[in-house]
matplotlib code that plots the C-alpha trace (Angstrom):
import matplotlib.pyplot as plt

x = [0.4, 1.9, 5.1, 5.4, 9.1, 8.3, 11.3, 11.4, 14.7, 15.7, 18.6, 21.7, 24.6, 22.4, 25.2, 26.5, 22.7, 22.7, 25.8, 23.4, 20.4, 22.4, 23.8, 20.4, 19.1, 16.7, 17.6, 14.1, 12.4, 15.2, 13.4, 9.8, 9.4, 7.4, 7.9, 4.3, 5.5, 8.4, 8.4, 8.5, 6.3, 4.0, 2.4, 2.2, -0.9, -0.6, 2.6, 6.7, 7.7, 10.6, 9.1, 11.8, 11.2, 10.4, 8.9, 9.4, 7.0, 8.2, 5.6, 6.6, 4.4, 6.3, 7.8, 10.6, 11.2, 11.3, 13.8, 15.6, 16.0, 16.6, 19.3, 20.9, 24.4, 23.9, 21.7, 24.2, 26.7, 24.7, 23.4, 26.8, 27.4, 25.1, 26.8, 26.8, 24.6, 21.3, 19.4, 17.0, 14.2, 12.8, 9.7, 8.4, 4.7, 2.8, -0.9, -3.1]
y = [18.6, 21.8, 21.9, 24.7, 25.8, 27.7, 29.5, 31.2, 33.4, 35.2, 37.9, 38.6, 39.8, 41.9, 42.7, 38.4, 37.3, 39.8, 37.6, 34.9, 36.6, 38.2, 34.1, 32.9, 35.7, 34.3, 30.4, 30.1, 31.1, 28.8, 26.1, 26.8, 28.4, 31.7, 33.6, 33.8, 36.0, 37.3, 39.7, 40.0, 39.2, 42.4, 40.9, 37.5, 36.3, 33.3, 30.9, 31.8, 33.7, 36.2, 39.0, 40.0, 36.6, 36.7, 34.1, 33.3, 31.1, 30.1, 27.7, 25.3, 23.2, 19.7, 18.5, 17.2, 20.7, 22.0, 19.5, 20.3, 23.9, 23.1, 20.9, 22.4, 22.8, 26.5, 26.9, 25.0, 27.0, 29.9, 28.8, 28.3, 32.3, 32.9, 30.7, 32.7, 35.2, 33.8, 31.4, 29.6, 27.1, 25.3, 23.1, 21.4, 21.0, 19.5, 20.4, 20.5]
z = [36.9, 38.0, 40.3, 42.6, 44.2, 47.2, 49.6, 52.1, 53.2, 55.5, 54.5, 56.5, 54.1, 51.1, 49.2, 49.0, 48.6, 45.7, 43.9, 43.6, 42.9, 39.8, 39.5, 38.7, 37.1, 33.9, 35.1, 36.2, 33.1, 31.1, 32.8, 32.0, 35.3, 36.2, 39.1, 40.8, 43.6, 45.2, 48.3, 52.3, 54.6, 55.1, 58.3, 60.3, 60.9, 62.4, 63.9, 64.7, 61.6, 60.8, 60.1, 58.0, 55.9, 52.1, 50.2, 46.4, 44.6, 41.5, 38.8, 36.8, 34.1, 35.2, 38.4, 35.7, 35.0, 38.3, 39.4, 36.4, 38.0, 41.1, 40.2, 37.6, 37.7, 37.1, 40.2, 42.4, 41.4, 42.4, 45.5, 46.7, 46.5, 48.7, 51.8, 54.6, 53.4, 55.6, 55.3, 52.6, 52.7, 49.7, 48.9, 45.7, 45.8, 43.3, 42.5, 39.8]

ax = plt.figure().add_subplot(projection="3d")
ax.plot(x, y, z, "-o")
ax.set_aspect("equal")
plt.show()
């Protein structure tokens, strides 16, 4: 079955967010993983959202492989540059 890694983040220092953005950089696709979308929120429709929010929704083949990702030494050592830098929100959802 599929694993989906779905975030959502909500920038506050571009130019320290962009330090891990450049961090993980191809990690995703190392992984198996495709990046299904990545972008703000154009308009909320329904509930308390930022409306500065973005959402990335990455795919992965496996749940093993998504975890792999997620858990990689090279992502934590990523994530860690962007401390500080606002705040992020992950999910892994599994679906056929």
């Amino acid at each position: 079955m599929a694993a989906y890694i779905v975030a959502t983040v909500v920038i506050t220092d571009a130019e320290k967010f962009g330090a891990y953005v450049k961090a993980i950089a191809g990690l995703s696709e190392k992984h198996g993983g495709e990046y299904l979308v990545r972008g703000k929120v154009s308009e909320v429709l329904e509930g308390d959202v930022n409306p500065d929010e973005r959402v990335v929704v990455s795919r992965f083949e496996t749940e093993e492989a998504a975890l792999a990702y997620a858990k990689s030494p090279e992502y934590k050592a990523g994530a860690a540059l962007r401390e500080g830098a606002g705040t992020v929100q992950t999910r892994l959802i599994i679906a056929p």
